[in-house]
N, C-alpha and C positions, 0 to 999 in steps of 0.2 A: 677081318672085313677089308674088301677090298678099295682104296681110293683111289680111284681112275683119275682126279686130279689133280695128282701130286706123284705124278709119273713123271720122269725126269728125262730129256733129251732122248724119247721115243720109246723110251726103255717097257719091256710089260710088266715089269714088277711097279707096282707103287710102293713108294717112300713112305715110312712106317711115322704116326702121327697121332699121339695119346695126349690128350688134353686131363686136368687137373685140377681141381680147386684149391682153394687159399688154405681149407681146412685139412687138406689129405696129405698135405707135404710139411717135413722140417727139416732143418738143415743144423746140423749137427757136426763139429770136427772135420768138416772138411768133404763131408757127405749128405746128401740127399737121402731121406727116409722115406718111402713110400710105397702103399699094398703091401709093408711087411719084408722092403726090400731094401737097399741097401747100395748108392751108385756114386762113386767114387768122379768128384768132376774139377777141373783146372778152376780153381775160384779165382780170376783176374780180377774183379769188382769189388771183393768183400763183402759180401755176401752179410756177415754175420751181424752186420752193422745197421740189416735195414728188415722190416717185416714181408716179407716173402706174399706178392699176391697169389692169384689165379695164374694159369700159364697152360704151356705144351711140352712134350719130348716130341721132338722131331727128327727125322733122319735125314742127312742131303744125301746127295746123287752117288757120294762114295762109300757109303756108310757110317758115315759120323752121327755121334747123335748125339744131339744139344738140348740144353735144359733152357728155357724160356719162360722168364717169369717178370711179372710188373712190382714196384715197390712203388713207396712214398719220398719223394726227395723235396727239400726245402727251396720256393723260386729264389735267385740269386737275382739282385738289384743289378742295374748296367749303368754306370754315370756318365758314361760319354755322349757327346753331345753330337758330332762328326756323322756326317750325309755320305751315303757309296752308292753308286750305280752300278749296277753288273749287262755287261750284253753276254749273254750267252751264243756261242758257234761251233763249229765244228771242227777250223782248223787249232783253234785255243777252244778247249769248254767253256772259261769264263774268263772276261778281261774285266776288271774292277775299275771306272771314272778316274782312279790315282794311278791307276799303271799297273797294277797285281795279275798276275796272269796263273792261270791253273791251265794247263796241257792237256793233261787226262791221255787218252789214245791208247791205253793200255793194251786192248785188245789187235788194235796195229801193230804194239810193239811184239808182240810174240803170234802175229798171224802164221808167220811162216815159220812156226816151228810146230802151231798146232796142225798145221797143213800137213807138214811131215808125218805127225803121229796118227793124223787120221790116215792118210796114206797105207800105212803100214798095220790100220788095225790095231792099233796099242791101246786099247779104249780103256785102263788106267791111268796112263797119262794123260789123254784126253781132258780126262773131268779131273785132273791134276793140273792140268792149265787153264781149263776154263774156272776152276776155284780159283787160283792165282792170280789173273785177270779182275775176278769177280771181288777178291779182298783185298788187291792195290789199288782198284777206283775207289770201294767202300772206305777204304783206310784216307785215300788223299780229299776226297771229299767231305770227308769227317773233321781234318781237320782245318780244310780250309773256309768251312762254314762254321767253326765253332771258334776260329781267329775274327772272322768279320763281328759275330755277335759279340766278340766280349768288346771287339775295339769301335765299334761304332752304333748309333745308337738310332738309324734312322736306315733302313735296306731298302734298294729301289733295283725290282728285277723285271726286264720284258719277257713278256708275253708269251715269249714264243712256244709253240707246240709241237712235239718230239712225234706225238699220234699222226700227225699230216705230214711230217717229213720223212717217216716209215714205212710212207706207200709209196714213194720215189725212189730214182735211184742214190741216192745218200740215206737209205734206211741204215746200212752197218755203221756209217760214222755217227750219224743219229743216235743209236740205240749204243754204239760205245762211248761216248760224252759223258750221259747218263743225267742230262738235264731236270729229268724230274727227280731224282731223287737227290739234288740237290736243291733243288727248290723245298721237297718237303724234310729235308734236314734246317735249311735256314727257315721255315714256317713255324717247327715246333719249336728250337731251338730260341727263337725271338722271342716264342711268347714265353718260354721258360724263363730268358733273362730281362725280362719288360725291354725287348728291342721293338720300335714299329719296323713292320715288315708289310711290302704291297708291291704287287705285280703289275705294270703299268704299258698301256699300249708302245709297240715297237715299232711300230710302222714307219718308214722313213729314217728311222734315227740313224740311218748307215748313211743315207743320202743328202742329210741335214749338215750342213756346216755348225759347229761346238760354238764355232767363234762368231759368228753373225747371227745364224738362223736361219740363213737362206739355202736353197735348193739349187744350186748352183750348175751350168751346163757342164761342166768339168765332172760332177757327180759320176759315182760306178754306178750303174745300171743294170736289171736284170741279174738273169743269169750270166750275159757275155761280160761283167762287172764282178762273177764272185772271186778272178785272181787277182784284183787289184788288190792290193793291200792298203797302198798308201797312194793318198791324191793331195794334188793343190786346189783351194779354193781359189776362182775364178773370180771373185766377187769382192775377198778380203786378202786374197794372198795366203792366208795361212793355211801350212800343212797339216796333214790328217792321217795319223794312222786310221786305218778302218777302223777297228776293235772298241781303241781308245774312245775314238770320235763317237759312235756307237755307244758305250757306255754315259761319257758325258752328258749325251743327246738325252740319256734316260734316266738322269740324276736330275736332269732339269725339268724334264717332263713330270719328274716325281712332284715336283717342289711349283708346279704349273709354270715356269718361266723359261720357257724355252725360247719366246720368238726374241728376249733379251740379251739372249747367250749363255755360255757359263762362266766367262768372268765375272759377272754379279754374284756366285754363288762362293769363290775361293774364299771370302770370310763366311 
């Protein structure tokens, strides 16, 4: 049967897609058992350790086919007491209130090499770079959302929405960041290790000074304001990374104490 929605980068074949219950599958030596067959798969997780739910075989855009199943793992307690703010952007994906910076850009980093292969029609390498792309953001944002959960115990991330910046012109950097799918890594991920986790209005926190609270005329502005990076506040004197400044704004905002500053929050 055919599934027209799991056709892959225009392709007319669709991507091959058999789902399975918890009772039709076992796993066996190092193999999968199922319909009387027999599938030989890379066990990374250990498999043998856990009872095997419902799931999929599925096949990506190169041919691979992957085995997809849910288990039961035990929540793991988080003792740390420690408040983070994240801004999310585009020339950094995410700058952390302490200074933590995740890059991301993957897709920039090897644009012009997939340029070259589309060029030339090499449509194996193709979806040999866009996998690569696609498992070096999944890889770094795995773990740099699963560092924030074990080491702090309270996540404060803006708002911001990847859907309305991919109808403008920065839909590529938009869609290469990969903002929601860090957000919904640190969502499940929190409530796996009892972290609070909450998404908190953005608005301003680029243009807010950390250190006073005030909206200062020295402020970046607009769009003729998105290469600033760093400014002086007008009001308190103190310097501002953007990013930084940004996160701050929305650690405070987490905690309702913004118009105080975030010196009240270092203890």
């Amino acid at each position: 049967m055919k599934l027209s929605w799991r056709k892959s980068n225009g392709s007319r074949r669709s991507l091959g897609w058999i789902p399975f219950r918890h009772d039709c599958i076992s796993y066996r030596g190092g193999q999968i058992r199922y319909a009387g067959y027999k599938f030989n798969i890379w066990d990374s997780y250990g498999l043998a350790d856990y009872e095997l739910g419902s799931g999929t075989f599925s096949e990506d855009s190169r041919g691979r086919w992957y085995f997809n199943t849910t288990v039961k793992v035990e929540r793991k307690s988080n003792t740390a007491t420690k408040s983070i703010g994240i801004d999310l952007g585009l020339k950094e994906c995410a700058v952390t209130s302490d200074g933590q910076r995740l890059v991301g850009r993957h897709y920039r980093k090897l644009e012009q090499s997939l340029g070259m292969a589309q060029r030339a029609n090499k449509k194996s390498l193709v979806k040999a770079l866009h996998a690569k792309i696609k498992n070096r953001r999944k890889d770094e944002l795995h773990k740099f959302s699963t560092m924030l959960t074990q080491h702090y115990g309270t996540i404060f991330v803006g708002n911001i929405s990847s859907s309305t910046l991919i109808k403008t012109k920065m839909a590529k950097s938009a869609l290469d960041a990969g903002w929601s799918s860090l957000k919904t890594m640190l969502e499940y991920k929190s409530d796996c290790a009892g972290v609070m986790y909450e998404e908190v209005n953005e608005s301003y926190t680029t243009q807010t000074c950390s250190s006073c609270g005030e909206k200062p005329p020295s402020r970046p502005k607009g769009i003729a304001g998105l290469g600033i990076r760093e400014w002086t506040c007008s009001d308190c004197g103190s310097v501002n990374d953007r990013d930084l400044n940004a996160a701050r704004n929305i650690l405070a905002r987490g905690h309702s104490r913004l118009a105080v500053g975030i010196p009240s929050l270092s203890q």
